[in-house]
C-alpha positions in Angstrom: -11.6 -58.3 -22.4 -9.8 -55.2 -22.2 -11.2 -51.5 -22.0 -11.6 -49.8 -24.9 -10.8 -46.2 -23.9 -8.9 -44.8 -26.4 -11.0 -41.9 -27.1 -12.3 -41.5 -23.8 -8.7 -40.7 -22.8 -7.7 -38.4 -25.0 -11.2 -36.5 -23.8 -10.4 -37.2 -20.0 -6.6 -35.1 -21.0 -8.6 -32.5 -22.8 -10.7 -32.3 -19.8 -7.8 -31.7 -17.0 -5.3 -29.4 -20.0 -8.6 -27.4 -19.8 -9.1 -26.9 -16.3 -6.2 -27.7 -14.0 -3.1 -29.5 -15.9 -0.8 -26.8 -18.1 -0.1 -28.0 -21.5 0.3 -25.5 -24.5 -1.6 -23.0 -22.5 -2.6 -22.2 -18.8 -5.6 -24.1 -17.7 -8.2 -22.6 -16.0 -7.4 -22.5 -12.5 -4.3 -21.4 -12.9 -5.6 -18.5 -14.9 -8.0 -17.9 -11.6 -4.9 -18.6 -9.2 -4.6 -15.3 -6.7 -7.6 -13.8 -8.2 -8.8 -11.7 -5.3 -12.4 -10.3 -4.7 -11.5 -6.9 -6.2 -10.1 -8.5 -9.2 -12.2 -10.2 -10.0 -14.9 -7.4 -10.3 -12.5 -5.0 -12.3 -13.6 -3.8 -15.6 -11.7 -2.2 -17.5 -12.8 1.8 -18.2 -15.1 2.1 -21.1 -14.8 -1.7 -22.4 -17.4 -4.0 -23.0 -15.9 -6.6 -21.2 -16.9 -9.4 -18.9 -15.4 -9.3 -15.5 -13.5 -12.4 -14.2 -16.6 -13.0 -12.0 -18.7 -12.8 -14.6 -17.4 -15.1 -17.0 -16.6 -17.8 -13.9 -20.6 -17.9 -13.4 -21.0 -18.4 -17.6 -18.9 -21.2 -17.1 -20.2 -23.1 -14.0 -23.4 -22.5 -15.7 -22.8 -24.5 -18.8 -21.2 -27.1 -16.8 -24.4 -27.4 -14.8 -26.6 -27.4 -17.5 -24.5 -30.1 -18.7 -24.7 -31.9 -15.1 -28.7 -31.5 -14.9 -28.8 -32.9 -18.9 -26.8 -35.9 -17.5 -28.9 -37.0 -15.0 -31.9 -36.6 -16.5 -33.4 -33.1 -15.1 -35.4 -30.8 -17.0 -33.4 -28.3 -18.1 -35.8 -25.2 -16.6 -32.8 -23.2 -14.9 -32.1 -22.3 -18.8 -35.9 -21.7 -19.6 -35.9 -18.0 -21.2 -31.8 -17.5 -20.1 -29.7 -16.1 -22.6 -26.1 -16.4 -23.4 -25.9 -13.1 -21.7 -27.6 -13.9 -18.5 -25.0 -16.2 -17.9 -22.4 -14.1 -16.9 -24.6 -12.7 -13.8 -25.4 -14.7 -10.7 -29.1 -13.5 -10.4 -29.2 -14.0 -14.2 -29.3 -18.2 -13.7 -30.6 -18.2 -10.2 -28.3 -18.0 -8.1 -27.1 -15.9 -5.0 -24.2 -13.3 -5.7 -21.9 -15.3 -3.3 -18.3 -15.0 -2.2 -15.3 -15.0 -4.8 -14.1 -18.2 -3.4 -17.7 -19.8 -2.5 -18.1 -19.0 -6.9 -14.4 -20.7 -7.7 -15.2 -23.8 -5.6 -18.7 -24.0 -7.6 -16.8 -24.2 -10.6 -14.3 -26.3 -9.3 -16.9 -28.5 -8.4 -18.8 -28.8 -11.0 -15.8 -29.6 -13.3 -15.2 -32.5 -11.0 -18.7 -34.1 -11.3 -18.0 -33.9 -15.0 -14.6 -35.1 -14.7 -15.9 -38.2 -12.4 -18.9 -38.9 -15.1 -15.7 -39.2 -17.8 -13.9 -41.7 -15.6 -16.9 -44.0 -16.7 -17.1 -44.0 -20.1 -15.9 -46.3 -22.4 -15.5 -45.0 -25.9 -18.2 -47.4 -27.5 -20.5 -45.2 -24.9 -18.8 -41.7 -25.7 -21.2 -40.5 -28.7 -24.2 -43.1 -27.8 -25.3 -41.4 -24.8 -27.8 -38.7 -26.3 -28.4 -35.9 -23.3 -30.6 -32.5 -23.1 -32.2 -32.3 -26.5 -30.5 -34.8 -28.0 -26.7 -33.9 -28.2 -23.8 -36.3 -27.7 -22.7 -36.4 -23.9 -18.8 -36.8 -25.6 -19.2 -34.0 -28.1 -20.9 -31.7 -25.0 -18.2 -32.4 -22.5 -15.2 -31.4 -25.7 -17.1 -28.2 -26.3 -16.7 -27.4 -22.2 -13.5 -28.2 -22.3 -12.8 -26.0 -25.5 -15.1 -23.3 -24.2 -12.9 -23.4 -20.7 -9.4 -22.9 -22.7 -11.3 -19.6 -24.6 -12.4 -18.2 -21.3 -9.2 -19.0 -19.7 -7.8 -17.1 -22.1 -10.3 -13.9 -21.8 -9.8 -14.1 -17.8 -5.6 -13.7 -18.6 -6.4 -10.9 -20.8 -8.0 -9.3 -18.3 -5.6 -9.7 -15.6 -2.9 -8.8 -17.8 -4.8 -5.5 -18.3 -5.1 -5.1 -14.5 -1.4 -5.8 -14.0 -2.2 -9.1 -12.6 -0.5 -11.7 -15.0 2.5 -11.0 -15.9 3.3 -10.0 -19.5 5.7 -13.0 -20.3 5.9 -16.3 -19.1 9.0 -19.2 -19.0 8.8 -22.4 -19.6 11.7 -24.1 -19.1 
């Protein structure tokens, strides 16, 4: 009997485009490539803006809520958190830690997720209920969708640092 993994791949491509494979748009690590320390803090004057840092530790918490949901775990870390919690270390309970110690949590966690997507099957994709209830195939999309918008944020803001250049090739 063969696999039936249609679906599943087009999620497990979603899943890499989002992260670390360039397709119509930089993925995610390569929007955090040569990010140092000091970048990654910047704010620009004046805006109400997330710095890099920031929005790294929104992501790798979503992608660990995700994780707990998976196997099982109460979801307390999220117990009275709000969206804009997120974005701080102390704010999901966890230690301000190095730039690169906080891009190899999110690298990380991504690959748990991207192991747990190796698995499925696509008669499993929308069956497995997590959390309260949500679709374990229709949570991992969102992350991947919810990478792509942030990746896009974090280029903004290196663009408005002079990090990123203003134009890129692609031939």
């Amino acid at each position: 009997m063969s696999s039936n993994r249609e679906k599943t791949n087009l999620l497990e491509k979603a899943w890499e485009f989002a992260y670390s494979k360039e397709d119509w748009s930089p993925p995610l690590q390569t929007a955090l490539e040569g990010v140092t320390e000091e970048q990654a803090d910047w704010r620009p004057q004046g805006a109400a803006a997330n710095t890099i840092r920031e929005t790294v530790h929104h992501l790798i918490f979503y992608k660990k809520a995700f994780l707990r949901a998976w196997r099982g775990e109460s979801d307390t870390a999220a117990d009275g958190v709000t969206n804009t919690d997120t974005f701080h270390a102390a704010g999901i309970g966890a230690e301000e830690a190095s730039w690169e110690e906080t891009r190899r949590r999110l690298g990380q966690a991504h690959a748990a997720i991207g192991a747990i997507v190796r698995e499925w099957e696509d008669d499993s994709l929308y069956e497995k209920r997590i959390g309260k209830g949500s679709e374990a195939g229709t949570w991992v999309n969102s992350l991947a969708v919810h990478d792509a918008y942030h990746a896009g944020q974090i280029i903004l803001v290196r663009k408005l640092q002079g990090s990123w250049a203003p134009t890129r090739s692609f031939s």
